[in-house]
C-alpha positions as CSV (number, residue, x, y, z in Angstrom):
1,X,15.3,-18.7,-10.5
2,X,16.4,-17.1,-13.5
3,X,17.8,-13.5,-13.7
4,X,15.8,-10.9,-15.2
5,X,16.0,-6.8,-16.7
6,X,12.2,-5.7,-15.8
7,X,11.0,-2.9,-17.9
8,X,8.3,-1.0,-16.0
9,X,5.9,1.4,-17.4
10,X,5.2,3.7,-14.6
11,X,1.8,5.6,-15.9
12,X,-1.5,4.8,-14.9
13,X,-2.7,5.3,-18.3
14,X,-1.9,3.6,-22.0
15,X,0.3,6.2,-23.6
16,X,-1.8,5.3,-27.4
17,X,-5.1,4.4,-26.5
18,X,-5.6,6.5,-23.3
19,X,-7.4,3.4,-21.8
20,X,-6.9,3.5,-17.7
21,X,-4.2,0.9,-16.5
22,X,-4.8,1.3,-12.6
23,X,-1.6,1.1,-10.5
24,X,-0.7,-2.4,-12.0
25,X,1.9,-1.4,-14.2
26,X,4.0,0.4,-11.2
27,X,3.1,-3.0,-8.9
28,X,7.3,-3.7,-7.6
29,X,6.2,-7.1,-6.8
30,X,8.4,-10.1,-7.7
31,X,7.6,-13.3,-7.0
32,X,9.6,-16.3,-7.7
33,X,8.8,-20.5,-7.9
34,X,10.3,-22.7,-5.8
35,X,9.2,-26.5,-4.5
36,X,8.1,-28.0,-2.1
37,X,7.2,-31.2,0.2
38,X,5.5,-30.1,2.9
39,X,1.6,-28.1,3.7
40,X,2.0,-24.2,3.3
41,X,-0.5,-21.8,3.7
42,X,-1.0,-18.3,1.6
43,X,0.7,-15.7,3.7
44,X,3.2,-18.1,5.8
45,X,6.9,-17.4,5.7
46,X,8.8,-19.2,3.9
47,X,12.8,-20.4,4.6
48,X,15.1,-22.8,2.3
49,X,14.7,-26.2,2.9
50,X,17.6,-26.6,4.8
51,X,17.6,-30.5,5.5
52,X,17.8,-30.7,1.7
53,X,21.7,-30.3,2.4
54,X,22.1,-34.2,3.6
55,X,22.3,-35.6,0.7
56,X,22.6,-32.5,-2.2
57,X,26.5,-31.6,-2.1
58,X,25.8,-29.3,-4.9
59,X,23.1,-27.0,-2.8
60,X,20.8,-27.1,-6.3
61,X,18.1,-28.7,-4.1
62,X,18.1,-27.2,-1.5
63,X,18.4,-23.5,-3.0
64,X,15.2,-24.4,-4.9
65,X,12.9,-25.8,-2.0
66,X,11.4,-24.4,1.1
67,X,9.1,-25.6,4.3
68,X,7.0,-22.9,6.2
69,X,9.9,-21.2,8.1
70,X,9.8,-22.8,12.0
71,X,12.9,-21.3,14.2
72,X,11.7,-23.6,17.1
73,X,11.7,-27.1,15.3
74,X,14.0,-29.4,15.1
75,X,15.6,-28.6,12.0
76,X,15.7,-24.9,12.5
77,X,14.1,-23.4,9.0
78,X,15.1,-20.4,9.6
79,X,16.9,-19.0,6.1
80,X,13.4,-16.8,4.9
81,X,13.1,-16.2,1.6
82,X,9.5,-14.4,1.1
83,X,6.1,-14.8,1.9
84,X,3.8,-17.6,0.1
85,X,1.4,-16.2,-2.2
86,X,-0.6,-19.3,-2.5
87,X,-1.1,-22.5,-0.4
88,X,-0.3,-25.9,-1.7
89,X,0.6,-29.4,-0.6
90,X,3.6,-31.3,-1.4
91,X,4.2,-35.0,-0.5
92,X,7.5,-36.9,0.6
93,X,7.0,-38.4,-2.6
94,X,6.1,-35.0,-4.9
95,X,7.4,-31.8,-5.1
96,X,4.6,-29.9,-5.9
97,X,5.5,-26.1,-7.2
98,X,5.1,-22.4,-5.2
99,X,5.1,-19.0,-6.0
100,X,6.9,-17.0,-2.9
101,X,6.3,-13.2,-2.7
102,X,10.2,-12.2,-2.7
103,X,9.6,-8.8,-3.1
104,X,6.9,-6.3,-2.7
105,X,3.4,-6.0,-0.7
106,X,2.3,-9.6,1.1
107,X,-0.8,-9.3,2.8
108,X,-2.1,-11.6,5.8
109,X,1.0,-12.9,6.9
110,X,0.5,-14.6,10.6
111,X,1.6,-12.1,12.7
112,X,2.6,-12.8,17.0
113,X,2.9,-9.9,19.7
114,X,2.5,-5.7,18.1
115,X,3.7,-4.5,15.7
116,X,3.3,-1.5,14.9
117,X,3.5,0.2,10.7
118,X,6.8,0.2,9.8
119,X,8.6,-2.0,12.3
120,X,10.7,-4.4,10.9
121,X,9.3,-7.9,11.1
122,X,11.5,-11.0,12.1
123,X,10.4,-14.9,11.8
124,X,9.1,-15.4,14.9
125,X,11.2,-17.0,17.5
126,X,8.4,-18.4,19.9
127,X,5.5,-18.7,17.4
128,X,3.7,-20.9,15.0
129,X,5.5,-22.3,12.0
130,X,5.1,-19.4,9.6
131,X,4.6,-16.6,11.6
132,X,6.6,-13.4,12.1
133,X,7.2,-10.8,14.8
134,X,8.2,-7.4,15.5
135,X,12.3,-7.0,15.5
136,X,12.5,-5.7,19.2
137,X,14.2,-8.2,21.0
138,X,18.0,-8.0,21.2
139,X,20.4,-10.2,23.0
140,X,21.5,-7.8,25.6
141,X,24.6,-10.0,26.7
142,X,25.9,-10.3,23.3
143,X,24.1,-7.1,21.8
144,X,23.4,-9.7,18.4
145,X,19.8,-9.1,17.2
146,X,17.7,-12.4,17.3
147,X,17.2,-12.7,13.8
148,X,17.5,-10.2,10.6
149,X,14.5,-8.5,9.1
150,X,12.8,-9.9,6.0
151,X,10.5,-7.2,5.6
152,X,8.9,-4.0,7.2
153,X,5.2,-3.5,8.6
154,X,2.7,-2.0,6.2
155,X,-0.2,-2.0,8.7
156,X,-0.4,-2.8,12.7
157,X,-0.8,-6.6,13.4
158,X,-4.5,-7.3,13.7
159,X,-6.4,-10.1,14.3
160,X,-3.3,-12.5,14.3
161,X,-2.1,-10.9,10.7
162,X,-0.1,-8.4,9.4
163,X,0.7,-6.7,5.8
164,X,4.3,-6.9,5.0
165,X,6.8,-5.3,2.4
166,X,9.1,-7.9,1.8
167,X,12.8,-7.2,1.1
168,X,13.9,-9.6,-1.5
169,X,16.6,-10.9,0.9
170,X,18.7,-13.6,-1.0
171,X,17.2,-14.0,-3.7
């Protein structure tokens, strides 16, 4: 996770050649490598690897690898990060590499309950490993939000999924 000064080119054509260049040079989205040792799936949400933190005093481990984000299991991976933009499979054994949508437009992220373009979207608190929710629900005794948003709705939840513009929380 190096630090970087992006220059962007923000015309849709080549300034010499006049060739069209599409939106791609004004595309915001940053995605960063991490590891990891477990199944994730294009589109789940990703948290630091939190159980890392056992036996790495330092932190470099664990800032570097993440699990599909699961605020129900055992562990509690709840510190998201992004969105995956590919699926892979690591092993106990071997870290294999990620790419994590950090910030910018992730599309097909598993989605549970409405929501509605332009809510902000929360890991989900009752759901599948992965998945996220609408940022509704408060803690009315405390007045504490549940969790913070990662990211805002870019379309309604359909079918189980929902397009997200990730913040670049963290990173």
């Amino acid at each position: 996770m190096a630090t970087s000064s992006l220059i962007q080119y923000l015309g849709t054509t080549d300034a010499v050649t006049g060739a069209s260049l599409g939106v791609t040079p004004s595309d915001r989205l940053k995605v960063e490598t991490f590891l990891t040792q477990s199944a994730i799936t294009k589109g789940q949400v990703v948290a630091l690897d939190i159980t890392k933190m056992v036996a790495d005093t330092t932190g470099g481990t664990t800032a570097v690898t993440v699990i599909a984000a699961d605020y129900n299991s055992a562990t509690v991976q709840k510190v998201v990060v992004g969105v995956a933009a590919e699926s892979v499979t690591g092993t106990a054994s071997l870290s294999a590499p990620i790419r994590v949508i950090v910030r910018g437009p992730a599309l097909s992220v598993p989605a549970v309950g409405a929501i509605a373009k332009g809510d902000p979207v929360i890991l989900d608190t009752a759901g599948a490993a992965g998945s996220c929710a609408a940022q509704g629900a408060y803690n009315l005794a405390s007045g504490n939000l549940v969790s913070e948003a990662f990211g805002f709705a870019l379309t309604d939840a359909a079918a189980g999924v929902v397009s997200v513009y990730v913040l670049n929380k963290g990173i």
